[in-house]
VEXDREN-2710 file (C-alpha; in Angstrom, 1 decimal):
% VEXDREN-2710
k/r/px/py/pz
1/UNK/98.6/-46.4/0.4
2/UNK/95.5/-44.1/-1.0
3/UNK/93.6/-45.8/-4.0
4/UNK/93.9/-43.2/-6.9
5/UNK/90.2/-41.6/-7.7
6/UNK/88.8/-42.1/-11.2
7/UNK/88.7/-38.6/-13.0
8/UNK/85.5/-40.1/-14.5
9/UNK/83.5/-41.1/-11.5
10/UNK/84.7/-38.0/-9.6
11/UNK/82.8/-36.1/-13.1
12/UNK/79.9/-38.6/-13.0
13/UNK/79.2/-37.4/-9.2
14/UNK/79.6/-33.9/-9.9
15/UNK/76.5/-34.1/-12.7
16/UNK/74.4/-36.1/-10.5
17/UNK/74.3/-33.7/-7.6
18/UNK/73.8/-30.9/-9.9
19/UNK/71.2/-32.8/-11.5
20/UNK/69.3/-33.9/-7.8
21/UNK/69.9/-30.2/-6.8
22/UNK/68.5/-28.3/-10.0
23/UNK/64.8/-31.2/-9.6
24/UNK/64.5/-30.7/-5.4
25/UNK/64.5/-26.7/-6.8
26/UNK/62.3/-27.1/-9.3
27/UNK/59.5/-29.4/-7.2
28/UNK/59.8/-27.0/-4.3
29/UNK/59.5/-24.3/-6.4
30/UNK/56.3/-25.8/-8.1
31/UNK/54.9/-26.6/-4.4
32/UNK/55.7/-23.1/-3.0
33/UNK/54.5/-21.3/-6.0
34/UNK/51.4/-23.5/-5.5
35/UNK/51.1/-22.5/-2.0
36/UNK/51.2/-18.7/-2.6
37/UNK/49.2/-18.8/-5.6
38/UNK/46.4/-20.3/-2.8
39/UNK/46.7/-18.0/-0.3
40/UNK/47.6/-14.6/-2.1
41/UNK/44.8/-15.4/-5.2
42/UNK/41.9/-16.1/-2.6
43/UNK/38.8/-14.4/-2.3
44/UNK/38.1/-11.7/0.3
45/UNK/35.1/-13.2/2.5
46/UNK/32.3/-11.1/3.7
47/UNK/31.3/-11.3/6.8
48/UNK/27.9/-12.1/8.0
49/UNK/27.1/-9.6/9.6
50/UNK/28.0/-7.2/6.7
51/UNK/25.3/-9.6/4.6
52/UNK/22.7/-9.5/8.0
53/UNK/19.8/-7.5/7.1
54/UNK/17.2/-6.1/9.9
55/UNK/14.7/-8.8/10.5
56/UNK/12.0/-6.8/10.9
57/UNK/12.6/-4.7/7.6
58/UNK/13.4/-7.9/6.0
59/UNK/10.3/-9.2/7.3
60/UNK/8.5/-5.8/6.3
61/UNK/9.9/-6.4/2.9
62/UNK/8.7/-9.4/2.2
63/UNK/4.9/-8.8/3.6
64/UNK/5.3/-6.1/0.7
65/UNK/5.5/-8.5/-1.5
66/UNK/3.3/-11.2/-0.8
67/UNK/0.2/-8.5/-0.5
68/UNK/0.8/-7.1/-3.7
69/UNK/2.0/-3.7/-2.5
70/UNK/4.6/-3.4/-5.0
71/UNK/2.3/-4.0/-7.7
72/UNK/0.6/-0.8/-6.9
73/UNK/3.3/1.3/-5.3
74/UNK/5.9/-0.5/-7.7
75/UNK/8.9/-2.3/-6.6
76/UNK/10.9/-1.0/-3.6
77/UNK/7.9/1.4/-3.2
78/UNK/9.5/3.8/-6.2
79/UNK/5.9/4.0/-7.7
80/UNK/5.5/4.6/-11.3
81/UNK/2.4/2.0/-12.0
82/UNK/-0.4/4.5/-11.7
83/UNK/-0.3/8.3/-11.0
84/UNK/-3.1/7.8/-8.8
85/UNK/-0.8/5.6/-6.4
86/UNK/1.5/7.2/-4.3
87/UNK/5.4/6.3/-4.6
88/UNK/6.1/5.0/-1.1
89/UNK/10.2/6.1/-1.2
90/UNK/10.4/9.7/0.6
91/UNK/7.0/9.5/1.9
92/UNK/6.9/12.0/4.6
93/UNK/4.3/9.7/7.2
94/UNK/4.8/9.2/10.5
95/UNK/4.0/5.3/12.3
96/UNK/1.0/5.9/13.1
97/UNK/-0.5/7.9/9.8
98/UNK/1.3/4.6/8.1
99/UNK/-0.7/2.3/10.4
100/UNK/-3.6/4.2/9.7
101/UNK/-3.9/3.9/6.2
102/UNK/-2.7/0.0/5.9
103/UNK/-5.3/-0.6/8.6
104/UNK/-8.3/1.4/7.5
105/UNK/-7.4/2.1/3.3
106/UNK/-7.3/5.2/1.9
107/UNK/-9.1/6.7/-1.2
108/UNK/-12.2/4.2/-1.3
109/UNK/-14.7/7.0/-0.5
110/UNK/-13.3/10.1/-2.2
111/UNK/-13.5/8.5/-5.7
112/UNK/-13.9/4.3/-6.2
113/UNK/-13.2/5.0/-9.7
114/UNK/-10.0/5.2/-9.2
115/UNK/-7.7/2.9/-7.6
116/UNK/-7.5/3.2/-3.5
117/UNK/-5.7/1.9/-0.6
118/UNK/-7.7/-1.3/-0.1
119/UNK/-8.7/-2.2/3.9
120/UNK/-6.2/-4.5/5.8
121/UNK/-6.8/-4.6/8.6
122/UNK/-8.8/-7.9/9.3
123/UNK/-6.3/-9.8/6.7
124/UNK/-2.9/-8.5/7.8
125/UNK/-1.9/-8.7/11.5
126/UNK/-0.4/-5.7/14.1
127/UNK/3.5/-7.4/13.7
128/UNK/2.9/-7.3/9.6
129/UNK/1.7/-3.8/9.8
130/UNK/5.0/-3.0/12.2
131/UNK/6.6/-4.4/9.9
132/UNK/5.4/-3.1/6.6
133/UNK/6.0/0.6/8.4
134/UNK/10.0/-0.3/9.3
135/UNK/10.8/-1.5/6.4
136/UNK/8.8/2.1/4.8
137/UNK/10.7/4.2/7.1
138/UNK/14.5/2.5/6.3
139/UNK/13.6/3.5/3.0
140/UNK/12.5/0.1/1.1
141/UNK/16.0/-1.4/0.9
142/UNK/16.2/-4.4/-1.6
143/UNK/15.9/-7.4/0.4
144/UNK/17.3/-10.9/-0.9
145/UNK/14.5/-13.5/-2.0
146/UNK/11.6/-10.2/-1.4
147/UNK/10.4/-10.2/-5.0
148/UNK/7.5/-11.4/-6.6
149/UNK/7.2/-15.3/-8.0
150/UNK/8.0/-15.6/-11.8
151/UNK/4.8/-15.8/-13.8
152/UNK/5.7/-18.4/-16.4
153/UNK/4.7/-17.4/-20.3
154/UNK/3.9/-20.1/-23.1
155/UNK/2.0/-22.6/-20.8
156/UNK/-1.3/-21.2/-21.2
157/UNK/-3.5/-18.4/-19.6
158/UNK/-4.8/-20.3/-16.9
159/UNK/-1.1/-21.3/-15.9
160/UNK/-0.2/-17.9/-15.7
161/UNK/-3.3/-16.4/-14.2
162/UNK/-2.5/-19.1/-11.2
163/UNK/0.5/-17.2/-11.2
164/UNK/-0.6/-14.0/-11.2
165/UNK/-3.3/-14.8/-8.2
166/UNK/-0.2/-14.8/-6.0
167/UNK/1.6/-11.9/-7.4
168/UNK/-1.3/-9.6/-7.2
169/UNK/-2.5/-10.8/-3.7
170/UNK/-5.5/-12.1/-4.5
171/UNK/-4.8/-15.2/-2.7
172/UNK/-4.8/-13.5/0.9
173/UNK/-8.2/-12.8/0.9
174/UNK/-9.6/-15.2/-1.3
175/UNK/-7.6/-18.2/0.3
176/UNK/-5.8/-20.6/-1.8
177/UNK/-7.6/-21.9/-4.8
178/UNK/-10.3/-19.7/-4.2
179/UNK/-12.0/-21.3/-1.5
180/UNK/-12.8/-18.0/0.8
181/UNK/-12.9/-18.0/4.8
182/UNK/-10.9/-15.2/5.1
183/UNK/-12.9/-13.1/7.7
184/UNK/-14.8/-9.8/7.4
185/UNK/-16.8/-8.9/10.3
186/UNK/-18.5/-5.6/8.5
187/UNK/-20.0/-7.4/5.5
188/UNK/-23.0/-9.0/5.0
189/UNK/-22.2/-12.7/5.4
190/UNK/-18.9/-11.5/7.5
191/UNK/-16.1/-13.3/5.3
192/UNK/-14.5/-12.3/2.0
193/UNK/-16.3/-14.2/-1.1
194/UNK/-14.8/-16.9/-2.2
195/UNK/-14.1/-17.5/-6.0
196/UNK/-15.4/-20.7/-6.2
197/UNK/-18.2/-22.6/-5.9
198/UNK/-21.6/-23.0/-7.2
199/UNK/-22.8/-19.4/-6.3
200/UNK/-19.8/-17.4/-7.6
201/UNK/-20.4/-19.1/-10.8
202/UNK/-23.9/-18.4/-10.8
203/UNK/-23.8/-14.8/-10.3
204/UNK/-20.1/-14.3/-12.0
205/UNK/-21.4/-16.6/-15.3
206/UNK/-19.4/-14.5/-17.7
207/UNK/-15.9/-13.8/-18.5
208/UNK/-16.9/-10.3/-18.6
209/UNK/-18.8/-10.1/-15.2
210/UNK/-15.5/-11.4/-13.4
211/UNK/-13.1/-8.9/-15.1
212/UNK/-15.5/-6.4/-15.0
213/UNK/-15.0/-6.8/-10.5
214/UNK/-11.3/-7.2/-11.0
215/UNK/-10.9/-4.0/-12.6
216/UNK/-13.5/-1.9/-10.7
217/UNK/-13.2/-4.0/-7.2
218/UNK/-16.3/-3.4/-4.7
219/UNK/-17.3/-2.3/-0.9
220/UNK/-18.9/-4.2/0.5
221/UNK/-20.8/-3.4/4.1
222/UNK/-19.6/-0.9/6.8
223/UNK/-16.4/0.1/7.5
224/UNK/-13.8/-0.6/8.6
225/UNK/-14.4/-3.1/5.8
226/UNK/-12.1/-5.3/3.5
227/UNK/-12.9/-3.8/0.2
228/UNK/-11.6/-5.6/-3.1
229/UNK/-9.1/-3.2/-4.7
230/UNK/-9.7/-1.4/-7.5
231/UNK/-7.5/-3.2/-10.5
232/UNK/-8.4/-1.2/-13.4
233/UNK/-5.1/0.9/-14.7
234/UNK/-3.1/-1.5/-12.7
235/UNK/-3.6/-4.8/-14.3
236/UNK/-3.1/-5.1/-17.6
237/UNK/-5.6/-6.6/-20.2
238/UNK/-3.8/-9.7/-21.0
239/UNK/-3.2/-10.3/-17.4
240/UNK/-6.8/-9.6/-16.4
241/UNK/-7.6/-12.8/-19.2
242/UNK/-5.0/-14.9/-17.9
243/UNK/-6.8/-14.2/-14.2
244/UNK/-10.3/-14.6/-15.7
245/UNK/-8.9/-18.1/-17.7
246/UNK/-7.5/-19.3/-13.9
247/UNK/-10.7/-18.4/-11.8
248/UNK/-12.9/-20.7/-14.4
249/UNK/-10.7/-23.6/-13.2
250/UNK/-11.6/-23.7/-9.8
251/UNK/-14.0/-25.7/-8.3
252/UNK/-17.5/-24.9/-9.2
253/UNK/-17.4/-23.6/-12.3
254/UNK/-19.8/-26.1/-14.5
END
């Protein structure tokens, strides 16, 4: 004999499997909508090799940097700082004119009024000058990190005039903190001065005797010689100060 199902249990069971079916829907569908939202909302990549840049023109770009071409030439060589300074983008040289001029300057003796193509060649070496000419010739492409180091404003001229020893290359020939020994086989005592000591302060005893070299620069001895550049129209006057206020704190200065 067949027990008789209760109407009311048979009802109960029918609205707890709709009930367990309707919440295994709705978590699946929260997990799956998760899922795609991951995968179809992510980020193209970029490959590294689309990022890779040329390691010699990166390499040329940042020697432009650190030697203070772009403060002449302007950044990415588009000129612009001084109409006696060549822009370097479209410049119609071949590798060796471009080797010649780094090596040897340019300008000193037509006019050292005006500012020149300083001497590099006993400061910057053959694979720098490379280079400096492959990163010219593929046009002076912007290179991550190849920019100049932030001068910092409100902490005082000599602060900034640290700075600014770096930015406008000063420290490649004049060493770090001034100290010299950066050779120069045509001059006189057959290094590059240094800004510090005793005899620079003797001779350079003024605030107006050391801008007064910054902005007209000197040759010194025969060439192929380092010559200090010619700053004037390329530094401005509260940057020359802020140099000036930085040299007096070097060793030496009484």
């Amino acid at each position: 004999m067949n027990a008789r199902r209760n109407p009311d249990n048979v009802a109960a069971a029918l609205v707890l499997f709709v009930l367990l079916a309707v919440g295994a829907a709705l978590v699946g569908g929260i997990f799956l909508g998760r899922s795609t939202k991951g995968t179809s909302s992510a980020p193209a990549t970029t490959t590294a090799a689309a990022q890779a840049v040329d390691p010699r023109v990166a390499a040329g770009a940042h020697d432009f940097v650190n030697f203070a071409c772009a403060q002449c030439h302007g950044l990415d060589g588009k000129g612009g700082v001084s109409r006696y300074v060549p822009a370097l983008k479209n410049l119609a040289l071949t590798t060796a004119e471009l080797k010649q001029i780094i090596n040897h300057g340019a300008g000193v003796s037509a006019n050292p009024t005006h500012p020149y193509m300083p001497v590099w060649g006993q400061v910057i070496s053959d694979r720098q000058v490379d280079d400096l000419v492959a990163y010219i010739h593929a046009g002076l492409p912007a290179v991550p990190t190849a920019t100049p180091i932030a001068v910092p404003t409100g902490q005082g001229a000599a602060v900034e005039g640290q700075a600014l020893y770096s930015v406008y290359g000063c420290i490649n020939c004049h060493g770090p903190n001034g100290l010299g020994g950066v050779p120069n086989p045509q001059s006189p005592d057959k290094t590059i001065p240094p800004l510090s000591g005793a005899d620079f302060f003797k001779q350079f005893d003024t605030d107006a005797k050391i801008t007064d070299v910054i902005v007209s620069g000197s040759v010194l001895g025969r060439a192929p010689i380092v010559s200090m550049p010619h700053w004037g129209g390329i530094i401005p006057a509260n940057r020359l100060n802020a140099l000036v206020a930085y040299i007096k704190t070097l060793k030496g200065n009484t």
